[in-house]
MOPAC internal coordinates of N, CA, C and O (Angstrom, degrees):
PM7 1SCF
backbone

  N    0.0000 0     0.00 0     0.00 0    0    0    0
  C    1.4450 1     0.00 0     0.00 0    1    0    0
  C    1.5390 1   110.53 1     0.00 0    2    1    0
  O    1.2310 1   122.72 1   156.05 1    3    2    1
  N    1.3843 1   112.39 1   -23.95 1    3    2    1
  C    1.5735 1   108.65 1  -160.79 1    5    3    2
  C    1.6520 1    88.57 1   -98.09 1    6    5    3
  O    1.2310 1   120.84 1   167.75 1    7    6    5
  N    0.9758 1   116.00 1   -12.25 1    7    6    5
  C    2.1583 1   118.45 1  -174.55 1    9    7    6
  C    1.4597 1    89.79 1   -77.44 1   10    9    7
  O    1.2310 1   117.19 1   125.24 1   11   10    9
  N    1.7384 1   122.95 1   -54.76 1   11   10    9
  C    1.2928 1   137.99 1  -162.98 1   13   11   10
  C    1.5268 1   113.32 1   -71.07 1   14   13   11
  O    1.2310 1   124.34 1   157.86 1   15   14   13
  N    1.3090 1   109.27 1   -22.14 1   15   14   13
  C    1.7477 1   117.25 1   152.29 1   17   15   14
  C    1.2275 1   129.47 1  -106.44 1   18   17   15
  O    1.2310 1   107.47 1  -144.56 1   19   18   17
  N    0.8124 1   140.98 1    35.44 1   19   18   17
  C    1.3255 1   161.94 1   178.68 1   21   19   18
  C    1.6269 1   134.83 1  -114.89 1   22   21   19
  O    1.2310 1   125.47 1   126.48 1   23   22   21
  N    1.3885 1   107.10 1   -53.52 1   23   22   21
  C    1.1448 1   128.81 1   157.76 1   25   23   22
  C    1.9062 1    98.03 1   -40.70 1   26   25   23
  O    1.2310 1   130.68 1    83.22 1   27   26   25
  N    1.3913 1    97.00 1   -96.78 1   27   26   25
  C    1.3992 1   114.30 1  -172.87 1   29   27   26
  C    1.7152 1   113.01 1   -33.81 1   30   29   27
  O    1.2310 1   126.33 1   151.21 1   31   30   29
  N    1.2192 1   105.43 1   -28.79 1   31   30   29
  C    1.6566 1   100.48 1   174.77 1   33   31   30
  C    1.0922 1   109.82 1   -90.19 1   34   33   31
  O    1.2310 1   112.62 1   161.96 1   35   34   33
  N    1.0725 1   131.55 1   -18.04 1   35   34   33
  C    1.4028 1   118.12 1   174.96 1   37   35   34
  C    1.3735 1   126.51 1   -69.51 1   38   37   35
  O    1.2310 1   135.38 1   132.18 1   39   38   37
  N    1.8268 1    87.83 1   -47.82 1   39   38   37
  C    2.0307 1   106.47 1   174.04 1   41   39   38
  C    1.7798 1   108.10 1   -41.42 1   42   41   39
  O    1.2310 1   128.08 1   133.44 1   43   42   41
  N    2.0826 1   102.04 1   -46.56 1   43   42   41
  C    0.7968 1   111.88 1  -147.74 1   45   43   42
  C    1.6587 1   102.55 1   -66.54 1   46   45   43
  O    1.2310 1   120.81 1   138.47 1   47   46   45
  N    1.4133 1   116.06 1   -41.53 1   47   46   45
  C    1.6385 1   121.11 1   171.03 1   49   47   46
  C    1.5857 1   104.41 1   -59.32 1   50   49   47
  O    1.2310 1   117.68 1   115.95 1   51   50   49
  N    1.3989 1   122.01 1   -64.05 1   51   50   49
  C    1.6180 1    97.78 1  -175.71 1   53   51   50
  C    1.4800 1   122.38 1   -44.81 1   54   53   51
  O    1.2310 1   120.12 1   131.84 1   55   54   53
  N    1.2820 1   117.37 1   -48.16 1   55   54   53
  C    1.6745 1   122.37 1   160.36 1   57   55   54
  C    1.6021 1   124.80 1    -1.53 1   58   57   55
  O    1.2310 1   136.29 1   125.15 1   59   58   57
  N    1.8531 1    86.07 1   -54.85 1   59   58   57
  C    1.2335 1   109.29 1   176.48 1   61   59   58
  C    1.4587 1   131.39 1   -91.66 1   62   61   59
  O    1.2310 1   133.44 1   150.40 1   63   62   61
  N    1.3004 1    91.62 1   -29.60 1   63   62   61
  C    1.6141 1    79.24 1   176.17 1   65   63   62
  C    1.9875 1   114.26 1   -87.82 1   66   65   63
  O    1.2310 1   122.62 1   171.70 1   67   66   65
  N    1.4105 1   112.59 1    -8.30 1   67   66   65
  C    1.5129 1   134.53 1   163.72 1   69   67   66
  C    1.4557 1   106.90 1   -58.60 1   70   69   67
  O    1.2310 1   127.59 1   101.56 1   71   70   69
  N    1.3374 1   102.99 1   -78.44 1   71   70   69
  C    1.1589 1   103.56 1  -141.14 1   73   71   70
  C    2.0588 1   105.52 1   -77.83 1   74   73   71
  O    1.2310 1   114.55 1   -55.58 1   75   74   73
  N    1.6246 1   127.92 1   124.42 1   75   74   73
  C    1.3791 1   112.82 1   171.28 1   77   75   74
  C    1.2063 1   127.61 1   -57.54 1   78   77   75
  O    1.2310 1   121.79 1   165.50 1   79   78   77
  N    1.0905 1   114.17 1   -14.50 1   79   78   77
  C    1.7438 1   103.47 1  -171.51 1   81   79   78
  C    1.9630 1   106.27 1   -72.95 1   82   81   79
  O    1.2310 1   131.89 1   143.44 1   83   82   81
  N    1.6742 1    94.64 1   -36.56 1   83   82   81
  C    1.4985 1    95.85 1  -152.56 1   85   83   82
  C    1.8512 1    90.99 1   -58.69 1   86   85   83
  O    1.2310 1   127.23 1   -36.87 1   87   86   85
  N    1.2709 1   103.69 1   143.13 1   87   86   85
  C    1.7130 1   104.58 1  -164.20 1   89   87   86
  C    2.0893 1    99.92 1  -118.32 1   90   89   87
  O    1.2310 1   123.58 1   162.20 1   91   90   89
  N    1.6001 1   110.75 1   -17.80 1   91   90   89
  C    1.0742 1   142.25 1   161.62 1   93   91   90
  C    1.3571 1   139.58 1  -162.08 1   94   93   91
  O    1.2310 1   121.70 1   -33.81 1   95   94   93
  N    1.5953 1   114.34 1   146.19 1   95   94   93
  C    1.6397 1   120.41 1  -161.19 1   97   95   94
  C    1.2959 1   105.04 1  -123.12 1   98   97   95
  O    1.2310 1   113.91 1   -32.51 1   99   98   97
  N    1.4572 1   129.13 1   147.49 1   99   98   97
  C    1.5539 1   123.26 1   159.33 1  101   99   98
  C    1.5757 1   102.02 1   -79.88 1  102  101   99
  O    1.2310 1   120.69 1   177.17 1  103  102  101
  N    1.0341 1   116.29 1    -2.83 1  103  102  101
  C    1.8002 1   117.06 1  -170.04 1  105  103  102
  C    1.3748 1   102.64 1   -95.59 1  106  105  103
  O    1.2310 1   118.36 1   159.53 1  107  106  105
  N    1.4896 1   120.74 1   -20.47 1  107  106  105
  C    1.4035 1   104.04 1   145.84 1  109  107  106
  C    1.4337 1   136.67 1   -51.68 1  110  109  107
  O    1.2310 1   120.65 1   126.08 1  111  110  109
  N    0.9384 1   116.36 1   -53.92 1  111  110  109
  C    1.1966 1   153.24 1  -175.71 1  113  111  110
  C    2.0789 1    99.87 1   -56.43 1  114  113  111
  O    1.2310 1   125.27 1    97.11 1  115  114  113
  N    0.9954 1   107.49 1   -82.89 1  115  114  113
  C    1.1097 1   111.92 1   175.30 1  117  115  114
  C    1.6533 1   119.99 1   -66.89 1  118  117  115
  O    1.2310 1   107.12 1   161.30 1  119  118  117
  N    0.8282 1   141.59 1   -18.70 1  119  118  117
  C    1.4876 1   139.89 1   177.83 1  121  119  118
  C    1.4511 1   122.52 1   -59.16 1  122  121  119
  O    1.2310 1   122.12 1   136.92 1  123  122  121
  N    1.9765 1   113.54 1   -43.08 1  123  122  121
  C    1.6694 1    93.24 1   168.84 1  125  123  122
  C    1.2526 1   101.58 1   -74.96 1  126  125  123
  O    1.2310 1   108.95 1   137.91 1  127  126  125
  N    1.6890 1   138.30 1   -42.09 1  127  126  125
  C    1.5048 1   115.75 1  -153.10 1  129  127  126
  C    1.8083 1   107.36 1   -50.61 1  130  129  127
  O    1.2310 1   123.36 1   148.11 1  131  130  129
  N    1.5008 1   111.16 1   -31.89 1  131  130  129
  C    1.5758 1   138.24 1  -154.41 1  133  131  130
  C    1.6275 1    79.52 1   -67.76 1  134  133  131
  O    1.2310 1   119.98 1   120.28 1  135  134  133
  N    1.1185 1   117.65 1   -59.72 1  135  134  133
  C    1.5366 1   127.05 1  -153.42 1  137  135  134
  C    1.4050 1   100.10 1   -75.79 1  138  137  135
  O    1.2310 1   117.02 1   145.93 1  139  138  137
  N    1.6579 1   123.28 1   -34.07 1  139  138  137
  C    1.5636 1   115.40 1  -177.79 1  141  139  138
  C    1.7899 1   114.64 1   -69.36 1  142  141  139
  O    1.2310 1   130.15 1   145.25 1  143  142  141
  N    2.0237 1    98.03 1   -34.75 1  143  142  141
  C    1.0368 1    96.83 1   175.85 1  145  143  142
  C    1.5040 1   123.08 1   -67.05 1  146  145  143
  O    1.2310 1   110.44 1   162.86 1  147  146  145
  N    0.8434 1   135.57 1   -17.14 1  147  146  145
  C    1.4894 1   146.90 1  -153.61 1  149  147  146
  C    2.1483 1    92.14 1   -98.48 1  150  149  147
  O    1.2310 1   126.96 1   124.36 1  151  150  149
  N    1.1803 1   104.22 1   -55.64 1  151  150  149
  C    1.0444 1   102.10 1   178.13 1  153  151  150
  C    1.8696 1   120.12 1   -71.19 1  154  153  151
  O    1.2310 1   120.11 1   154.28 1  155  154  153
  N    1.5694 1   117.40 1   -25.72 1  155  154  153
  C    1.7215 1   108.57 1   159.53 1  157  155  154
  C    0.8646 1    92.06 1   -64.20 1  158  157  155
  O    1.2310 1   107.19 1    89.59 1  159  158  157
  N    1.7189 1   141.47 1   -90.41 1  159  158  157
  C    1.5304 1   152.41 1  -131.49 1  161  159  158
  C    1.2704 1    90.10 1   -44.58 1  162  161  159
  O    1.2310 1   103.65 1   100.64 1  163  162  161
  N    1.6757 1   147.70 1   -79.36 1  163  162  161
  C    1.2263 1   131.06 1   -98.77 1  165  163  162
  C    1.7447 1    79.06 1  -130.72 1  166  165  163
  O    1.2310 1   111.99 1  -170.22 1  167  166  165
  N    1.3874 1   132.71 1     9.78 1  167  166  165
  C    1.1278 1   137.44 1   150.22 1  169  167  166
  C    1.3488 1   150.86 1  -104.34 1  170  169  167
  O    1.2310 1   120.85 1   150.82 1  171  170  169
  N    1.1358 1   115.98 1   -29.18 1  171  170  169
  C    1.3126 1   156.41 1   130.65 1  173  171  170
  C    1.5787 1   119.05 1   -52.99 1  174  173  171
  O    1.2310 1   118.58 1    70.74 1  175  174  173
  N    0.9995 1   120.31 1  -109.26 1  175  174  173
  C    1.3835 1   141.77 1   163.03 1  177  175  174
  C    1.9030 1   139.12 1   -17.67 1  178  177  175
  O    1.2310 1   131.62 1   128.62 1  179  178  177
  N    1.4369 1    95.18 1   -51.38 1  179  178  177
  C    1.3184 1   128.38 1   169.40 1  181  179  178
  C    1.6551 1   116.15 1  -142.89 1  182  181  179
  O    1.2310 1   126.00 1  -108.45 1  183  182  181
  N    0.5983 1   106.07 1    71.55 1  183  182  181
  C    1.8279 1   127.39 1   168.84 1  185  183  182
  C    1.6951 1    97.01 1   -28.20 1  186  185  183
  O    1.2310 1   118.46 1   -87.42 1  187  186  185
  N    1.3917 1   120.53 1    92.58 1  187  186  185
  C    1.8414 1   121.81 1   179.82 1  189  187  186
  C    1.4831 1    98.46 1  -152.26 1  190  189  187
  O    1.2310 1   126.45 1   -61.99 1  191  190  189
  N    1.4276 1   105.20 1   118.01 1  191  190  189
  C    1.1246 1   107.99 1   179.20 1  193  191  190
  C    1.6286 1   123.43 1   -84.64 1  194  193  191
  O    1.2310 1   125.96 1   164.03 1  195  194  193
  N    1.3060 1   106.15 1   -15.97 1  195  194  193
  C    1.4083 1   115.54 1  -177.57 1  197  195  194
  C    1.6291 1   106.22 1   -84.54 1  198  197  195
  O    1.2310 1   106.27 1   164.92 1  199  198  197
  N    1.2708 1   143.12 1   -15.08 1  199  198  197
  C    1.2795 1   151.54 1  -174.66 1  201  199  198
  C    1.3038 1    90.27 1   -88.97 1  202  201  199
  O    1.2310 1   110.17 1   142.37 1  203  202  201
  N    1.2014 1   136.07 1   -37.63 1  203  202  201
  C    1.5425 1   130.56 1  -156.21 1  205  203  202
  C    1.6644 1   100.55 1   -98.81 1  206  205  203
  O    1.2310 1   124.87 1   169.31 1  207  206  205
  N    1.2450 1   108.26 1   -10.69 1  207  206  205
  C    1.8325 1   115.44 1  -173.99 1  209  207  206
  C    1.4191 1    99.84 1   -91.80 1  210  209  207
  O    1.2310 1   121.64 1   143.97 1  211  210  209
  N    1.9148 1   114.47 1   -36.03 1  211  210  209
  C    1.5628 1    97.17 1  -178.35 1  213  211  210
  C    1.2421 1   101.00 1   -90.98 1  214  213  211
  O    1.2310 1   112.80 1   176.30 1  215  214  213
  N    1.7383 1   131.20 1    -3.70 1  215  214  213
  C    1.3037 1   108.62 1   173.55 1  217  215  214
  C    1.7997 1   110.62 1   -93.40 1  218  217  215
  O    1.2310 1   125.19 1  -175.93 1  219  218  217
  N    1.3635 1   107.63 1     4.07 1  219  218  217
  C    1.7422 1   110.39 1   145.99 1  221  219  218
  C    1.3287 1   113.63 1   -80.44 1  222  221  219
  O    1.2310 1   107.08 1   155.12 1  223  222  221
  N    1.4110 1   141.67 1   -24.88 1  223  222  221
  C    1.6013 1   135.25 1   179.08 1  225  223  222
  C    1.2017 1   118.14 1   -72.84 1  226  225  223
  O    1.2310 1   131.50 1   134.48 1  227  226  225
  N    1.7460 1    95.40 1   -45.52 1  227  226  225
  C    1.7841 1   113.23 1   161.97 1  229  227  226
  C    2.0718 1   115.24 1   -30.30 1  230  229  227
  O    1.2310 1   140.85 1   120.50 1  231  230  229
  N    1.3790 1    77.14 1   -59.50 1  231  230  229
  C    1.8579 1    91.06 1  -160.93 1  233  231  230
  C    1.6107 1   101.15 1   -66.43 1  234  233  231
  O    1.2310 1   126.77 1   149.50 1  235  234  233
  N    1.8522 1   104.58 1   -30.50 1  235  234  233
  C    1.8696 1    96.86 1  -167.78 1  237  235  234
  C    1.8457 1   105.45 1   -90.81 1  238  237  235
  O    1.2310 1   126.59 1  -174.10 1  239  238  237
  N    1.4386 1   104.94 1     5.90 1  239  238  237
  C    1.6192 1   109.42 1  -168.73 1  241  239  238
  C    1.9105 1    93.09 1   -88.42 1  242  241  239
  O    1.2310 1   128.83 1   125.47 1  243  242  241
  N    1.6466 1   100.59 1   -54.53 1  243  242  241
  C    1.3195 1    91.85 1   179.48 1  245  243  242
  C    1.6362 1   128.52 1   -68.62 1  246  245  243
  O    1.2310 1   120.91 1   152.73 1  247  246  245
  N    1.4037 1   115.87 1   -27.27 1  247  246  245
  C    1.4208 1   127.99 1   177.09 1  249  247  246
  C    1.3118 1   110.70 1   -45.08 1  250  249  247
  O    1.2310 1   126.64 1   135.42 1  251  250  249
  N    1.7854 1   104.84 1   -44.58 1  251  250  249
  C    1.5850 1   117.51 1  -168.30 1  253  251  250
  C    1.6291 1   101.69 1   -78.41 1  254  253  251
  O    1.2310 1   127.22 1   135.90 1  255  254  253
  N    1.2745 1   103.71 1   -44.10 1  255  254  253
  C    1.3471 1    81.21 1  -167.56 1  257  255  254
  C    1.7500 1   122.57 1   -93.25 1  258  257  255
  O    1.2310 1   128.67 1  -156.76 1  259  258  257
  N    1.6162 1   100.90 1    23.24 1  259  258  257
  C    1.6304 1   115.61 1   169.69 1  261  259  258
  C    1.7195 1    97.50 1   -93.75 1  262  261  259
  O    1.2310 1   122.33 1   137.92 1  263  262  261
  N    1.2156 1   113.14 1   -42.08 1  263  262  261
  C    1.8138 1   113.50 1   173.89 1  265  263  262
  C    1.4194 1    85.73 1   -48.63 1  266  265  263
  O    1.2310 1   121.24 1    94.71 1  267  266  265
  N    1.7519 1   115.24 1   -85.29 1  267  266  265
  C    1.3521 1   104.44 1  -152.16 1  269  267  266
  C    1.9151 1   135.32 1   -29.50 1  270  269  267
  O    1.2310 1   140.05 1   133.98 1  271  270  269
  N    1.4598 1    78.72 1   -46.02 1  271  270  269
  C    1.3837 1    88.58 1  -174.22 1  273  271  270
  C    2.1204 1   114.60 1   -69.26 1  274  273  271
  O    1.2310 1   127.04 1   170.65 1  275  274  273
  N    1.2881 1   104.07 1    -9.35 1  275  274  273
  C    1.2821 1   122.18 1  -160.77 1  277  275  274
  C    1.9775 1    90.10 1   -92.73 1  278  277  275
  O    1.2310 1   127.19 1   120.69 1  279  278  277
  N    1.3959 1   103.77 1   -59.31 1  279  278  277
  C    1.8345 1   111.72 1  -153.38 1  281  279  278
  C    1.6058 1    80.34 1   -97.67 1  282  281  279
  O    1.2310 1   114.98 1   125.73 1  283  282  281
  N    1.3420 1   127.12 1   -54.27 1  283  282  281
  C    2.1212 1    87.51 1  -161.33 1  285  283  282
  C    1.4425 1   135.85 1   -63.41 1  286  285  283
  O    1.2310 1   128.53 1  -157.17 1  287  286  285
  N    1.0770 1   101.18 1    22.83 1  287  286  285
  C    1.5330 1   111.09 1  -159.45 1  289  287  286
  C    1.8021 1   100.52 1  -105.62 1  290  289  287
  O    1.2310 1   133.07 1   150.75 1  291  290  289
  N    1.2744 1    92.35 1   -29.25 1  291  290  289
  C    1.5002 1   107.60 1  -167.68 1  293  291  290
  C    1.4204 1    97.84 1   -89.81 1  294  293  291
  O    1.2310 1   121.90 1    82.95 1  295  294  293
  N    1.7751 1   113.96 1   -97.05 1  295  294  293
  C    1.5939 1   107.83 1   177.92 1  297  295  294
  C    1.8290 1   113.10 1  -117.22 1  298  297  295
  O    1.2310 1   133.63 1   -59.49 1  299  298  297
  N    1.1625 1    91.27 1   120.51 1  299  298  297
  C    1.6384 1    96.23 1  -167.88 1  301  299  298
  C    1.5589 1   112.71 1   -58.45 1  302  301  299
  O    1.2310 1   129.44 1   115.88 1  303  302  301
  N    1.5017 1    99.42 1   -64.12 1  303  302  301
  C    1.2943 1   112.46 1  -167.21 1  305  303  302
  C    2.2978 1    92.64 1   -33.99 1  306  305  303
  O    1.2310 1   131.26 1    89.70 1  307  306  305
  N    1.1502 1    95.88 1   -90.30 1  307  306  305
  C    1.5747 1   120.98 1   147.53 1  309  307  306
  C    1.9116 1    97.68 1    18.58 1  310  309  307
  O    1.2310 1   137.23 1    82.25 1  311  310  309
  N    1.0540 1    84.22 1   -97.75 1  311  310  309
  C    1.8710 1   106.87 1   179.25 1  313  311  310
  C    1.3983 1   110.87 1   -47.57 1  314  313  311
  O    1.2310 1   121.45 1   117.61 1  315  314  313
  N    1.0341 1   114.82 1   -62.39 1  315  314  313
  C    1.8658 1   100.06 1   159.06 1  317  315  314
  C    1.4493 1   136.53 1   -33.46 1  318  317  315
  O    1.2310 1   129.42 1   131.59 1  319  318  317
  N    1.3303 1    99.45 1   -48.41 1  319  318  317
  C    1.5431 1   108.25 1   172.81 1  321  319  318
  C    1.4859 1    99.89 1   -77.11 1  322  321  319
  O    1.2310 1   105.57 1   117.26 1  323  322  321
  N    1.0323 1   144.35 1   -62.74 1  323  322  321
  C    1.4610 1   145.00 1  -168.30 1  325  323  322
  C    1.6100 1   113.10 1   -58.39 1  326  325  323
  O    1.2310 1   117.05 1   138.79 1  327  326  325
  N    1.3473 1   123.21 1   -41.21 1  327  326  325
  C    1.6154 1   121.03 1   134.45 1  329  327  326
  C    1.2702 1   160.72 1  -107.81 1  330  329  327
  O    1.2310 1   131.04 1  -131.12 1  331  330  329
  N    2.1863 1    96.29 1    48.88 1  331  330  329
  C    1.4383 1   106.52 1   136.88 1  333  331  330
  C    1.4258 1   109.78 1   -96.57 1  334  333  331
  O    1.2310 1   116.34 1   140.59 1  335  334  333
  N    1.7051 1   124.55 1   -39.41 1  335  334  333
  C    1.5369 1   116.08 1   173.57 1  337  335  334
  C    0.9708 1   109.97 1   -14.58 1  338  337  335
  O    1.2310 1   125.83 1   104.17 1  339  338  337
  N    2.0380 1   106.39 1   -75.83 1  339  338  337
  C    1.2343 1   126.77 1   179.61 1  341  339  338
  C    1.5443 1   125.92 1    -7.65 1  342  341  339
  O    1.2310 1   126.19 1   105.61 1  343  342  341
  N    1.4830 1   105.70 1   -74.39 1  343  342  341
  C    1.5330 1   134.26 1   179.07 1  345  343  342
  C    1.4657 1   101.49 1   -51.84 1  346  345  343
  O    1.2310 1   119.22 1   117.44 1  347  346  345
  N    1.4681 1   119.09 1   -62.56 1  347  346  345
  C    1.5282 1   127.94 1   179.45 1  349  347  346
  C    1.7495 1   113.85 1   -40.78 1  350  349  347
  O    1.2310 1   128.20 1   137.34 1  351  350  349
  N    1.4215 1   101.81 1   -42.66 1  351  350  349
  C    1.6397 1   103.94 1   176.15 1  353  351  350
  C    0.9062 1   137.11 1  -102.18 1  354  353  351
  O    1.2310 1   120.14 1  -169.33 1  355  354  353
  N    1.5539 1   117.35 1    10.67 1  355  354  353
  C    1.7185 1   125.04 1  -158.21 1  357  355  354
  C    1.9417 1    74.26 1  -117.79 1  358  357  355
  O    1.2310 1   122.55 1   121.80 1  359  358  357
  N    1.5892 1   112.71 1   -58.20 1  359  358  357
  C    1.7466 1   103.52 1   176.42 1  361  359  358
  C    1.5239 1   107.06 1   -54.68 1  362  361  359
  O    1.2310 1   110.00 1   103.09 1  363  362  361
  N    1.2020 1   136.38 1   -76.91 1  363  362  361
  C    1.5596 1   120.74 1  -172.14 1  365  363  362
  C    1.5459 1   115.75 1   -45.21 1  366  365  363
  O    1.2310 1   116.26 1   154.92 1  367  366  365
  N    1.4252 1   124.71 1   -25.08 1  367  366  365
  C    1.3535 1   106.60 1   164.56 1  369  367  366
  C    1.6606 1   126.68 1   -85.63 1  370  369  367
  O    1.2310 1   131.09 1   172.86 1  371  370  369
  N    1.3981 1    96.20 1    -7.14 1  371  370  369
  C    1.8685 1    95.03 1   160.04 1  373  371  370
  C    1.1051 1   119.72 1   -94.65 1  374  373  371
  O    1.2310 1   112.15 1   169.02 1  375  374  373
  N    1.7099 1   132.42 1   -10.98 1  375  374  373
  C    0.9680 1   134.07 1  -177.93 1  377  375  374
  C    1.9144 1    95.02 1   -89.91 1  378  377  375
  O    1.2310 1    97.27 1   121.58 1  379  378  377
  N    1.0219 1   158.01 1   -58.42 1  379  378  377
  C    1.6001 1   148.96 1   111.44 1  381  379  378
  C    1.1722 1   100.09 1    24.76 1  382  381  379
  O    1.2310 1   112.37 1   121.85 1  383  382  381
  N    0.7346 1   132.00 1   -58.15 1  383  382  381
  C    1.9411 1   123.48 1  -161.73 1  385  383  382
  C    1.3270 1    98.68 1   -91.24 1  386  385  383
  O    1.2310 1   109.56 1   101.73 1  387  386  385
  N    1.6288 1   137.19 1   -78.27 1  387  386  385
  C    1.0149 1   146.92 1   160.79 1  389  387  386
  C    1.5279 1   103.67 1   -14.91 1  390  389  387
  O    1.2310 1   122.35 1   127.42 1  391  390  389
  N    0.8451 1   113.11 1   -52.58 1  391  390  389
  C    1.9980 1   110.91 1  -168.71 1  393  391  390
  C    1.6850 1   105.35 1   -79.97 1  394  393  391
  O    1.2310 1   119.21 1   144.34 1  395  394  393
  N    1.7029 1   119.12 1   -35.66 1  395  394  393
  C    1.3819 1   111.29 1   148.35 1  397  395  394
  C    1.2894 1   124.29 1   -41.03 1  398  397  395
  O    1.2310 1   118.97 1   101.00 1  399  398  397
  N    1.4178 1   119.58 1   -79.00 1  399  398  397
  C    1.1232 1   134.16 1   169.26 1  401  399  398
  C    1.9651 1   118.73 1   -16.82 1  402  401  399
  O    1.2310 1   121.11 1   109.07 1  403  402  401
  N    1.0258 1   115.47 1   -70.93 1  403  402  401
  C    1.3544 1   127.78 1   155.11 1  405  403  402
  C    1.6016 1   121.97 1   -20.94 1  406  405  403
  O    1.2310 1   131.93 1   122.39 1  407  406  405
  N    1.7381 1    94.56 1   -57.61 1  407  406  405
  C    1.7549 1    89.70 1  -173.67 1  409  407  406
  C    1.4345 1    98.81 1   -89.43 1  410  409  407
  O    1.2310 1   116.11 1   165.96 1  411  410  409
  N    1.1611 1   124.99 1   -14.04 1  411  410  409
  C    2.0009 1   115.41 1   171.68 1  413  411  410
  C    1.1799 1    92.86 1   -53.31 1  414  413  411
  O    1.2310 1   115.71 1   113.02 1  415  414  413
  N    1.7399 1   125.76 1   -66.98 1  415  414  413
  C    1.3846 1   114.18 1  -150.04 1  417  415  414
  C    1.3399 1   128.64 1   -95.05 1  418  417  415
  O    1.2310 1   126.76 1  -164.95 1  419  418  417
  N    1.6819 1   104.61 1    15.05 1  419  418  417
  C    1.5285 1    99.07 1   141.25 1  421  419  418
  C    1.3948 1   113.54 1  -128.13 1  422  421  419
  O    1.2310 1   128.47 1  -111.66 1  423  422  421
  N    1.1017 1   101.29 1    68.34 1  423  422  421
  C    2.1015 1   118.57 1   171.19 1  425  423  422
  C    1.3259 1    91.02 1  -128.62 1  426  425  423
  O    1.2310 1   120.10 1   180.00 1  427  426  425

Protein backbone atom coordinates (compact mmCIF):
# COMPACT_ATOMS: atom_id res chain seq x y z
CA UNK A 1 0.00 0.00 0.00
CA UNK A 2 2.77 2.41 0.94
CA UNK A 3 4.78 1.46 -2.79
CA UNK A 4 1.05 2.01 -4.28
CA UNK A 5 1.05 5.57 -2.67
CA UNK A 6 4.05 6.73 -3.17
CA UNK A 7 4.70 6.51 -6.63
CA UNK A 8 1.63 8.72 -7.36
CA UNK A 9 2.68 11.29 -4.72
CA UNK A 10 5.65 11.85 -5.77
CA UNK A 11 4.69 12.24 -9.69
CA UNK A 12 2.00 14.11 -8.09
CA UNK A 13 4.55 16.89 -6.34
CA UNK A 14 6.92 16.96 -9.35
CA UNK A 15 3.73 17.82 -11.46
CA UNK A 16 3.86 20.61 -9.35
CA UNK A 17 6.80 21.84 -8.90
CA UNK A 18 7.27 21.35 -13.18
CA UNK A 19 4.60 22.28 -14.42
CA UNK A 20 3.81 26.69 -14.38
CA UNK A 21 0.40 26.76 -14.60
CA UNK A 22 -0.24 24.45 -11.52
CA UNK A 23 -0.69 27.66 -9.11
CA UNK A 24 -1.76 24.97 -6.19
CA UNK A 25 -1.40 21.16 -5.13
CA UNK A 26 -2.95 18.94 -2.38
CA UNK A 27 0.43 16.99 -2.91
CA UNK A 28 1.98 19.71 -1.32
CA UNK A 29 0.22 19.56 1.36
CA UNK A 30 0.20 15.97 1.90
CA UNK A 31 3.69 14.74 0.98
CA UNK A 32 5.72 15.46 4.34
CA UNK A 33 2.86 14.08 6.62
CA UNK A 34 2.99 10.94 3.74
CA UNK A 35 6.80 11.01 4.09
CA UNK A 36 6.80 11.30 8.12
CA UNK A 37 4.39 8.50 8.06
CA UNK A 38 6.33 6.21 5.99
CA UNK A 39 9.34 7.01 7.90
CA UNK A 40 7.55 6.09 11.81
CA UNK A 41 5.67 3.01 10.27
CA UNK A 42 8.48 1.31 8.43
CA UNK A 43 10.99 2.34 11.28
CA UNK A 44 9.59 2.10 14.30
CA UNK A 45 6.73 -0.06 13.80
CA UNK A 46 7.66 -2.38 10.94
CA UNK A 47 11.37 -2.54 10.70
CA UNK A 48 11.71 -2.50 6.29
CA UNK A 49 14.46 -1.27 4.93
CA UNK A 50 13.42 -1.11 1.39
CA UNK A 51 10.22 1.21 2.15
CA UNK A 52 12.53 3.58 3.90
CA UNK A 53 15.11 3.57 0.69
CA UNK A 54 12.15 4.53 -1.70
CA UNK A 55 10.99 6.94 0.83
CA UNK A 56 14.83 8.26 0.50
CA UNK A 57 14.39 8.19 -3.57
CA UNK A 58 11.03 9.84 -2.95
CA UNK A 59 12.71 12.82 -1.00
CA UNK A 60 16.07 12.87 -3.54
CA UNK A 61 13.59 12.68 -6.82
CA UNK A 62 11.73 15.75 -5.58
CA UNK A 63 14.80 17.77 -4.11
CA UNK A 64 16.34 17.30 -7.66
CA UNK A 65 13.81 18.20 -9.47
CA UNK A 66 12.98 21.59 -7.25
CA UNK A 67 17.00 22.42 -7.93
CA UNK A 68 16.35 21.64 -11.47
CA UNK A 69 13.66 23.69 -12.00
CA UNK A 70 15.34 26.47 -9.70
CA UNK A 71 19.38 26.40 -11.31
CA UNK A 72 18.87 25.44 -15.18
CA UNK A 73 17.34 28.31 -16.11
CA UNK A 74 19.99 30.46 -14.73
CA UNK A 75 23.54 28.77 -15.48
CA UNK A 76 23.38 25.43 -17.07
CA UNK A 77 26.73 24.44 -17.59
CA UNK A 78 26.85 25.50 -13.60
CA UNK A 79 23.49 23.63 -12.68
CA UNK A 80 24.53 20.44 -14.06
CA UNK A 81 27.43 20.16 -12.05
CA UNK A 82 25.66 21.44 -8.90
CA UNK A 83 22.89 18.70 -9.62
CA UNK A 84 24.99 15.73 -10.09
CA UNK A 85 27.08 16.72 -6.72
CA UNK A 86 23.70 17.10 -5.52
CA UNK A 87 22.55 13.47 -6.51
CA UNK A 88 26.17 12.14 -5.49
CA UNK A 89 25.47 13.42 -1.81
CA UNK A 90 21.89 13.29 -1.01
CA UNK A 91 22.38 9.10 -2.39
CA UNK A 92 25.63 8.49 -0.29
CA UNK A 93 23.93 10.05 2.60
CA UNK A 94 20.94 7.61 2.34
CA UNK A 95 22.98 4.92 1.54
CA UNK A 96 25.00 5.98 5.25
CA UNK A 97 21.89 5.98 7.01
CA UNK A 98 20.26 3.00 5.43
CA UNK A 99 23.51 0.94 6.05
CA UNK A 100 23.32 2.32 9.83
CA UNK A 101 20.00 1.49 10.05
CA UNK A 102 20.61 -2.17 8.92
CA UNK A 103 23.41 -2.91 11.42
CA UNK A 104 21.14 -1.43 14.52
CA UNK A 105 18.56 -3.87 13.55
CA UNK A 106 20.44 -6.80 13.55
CA UNK A 107 22.60 -5.94 16.79
Amino acid sequence: MALGSGIPITLLLMMFIVDERESSSRALLVYPPWLAAIYGVYRYWIPDLFMLAGGCLSAIVVTIAFLARHLLWQAEAAGFLFLSLTVLGLGTAAVIWLKRLHAEMHS
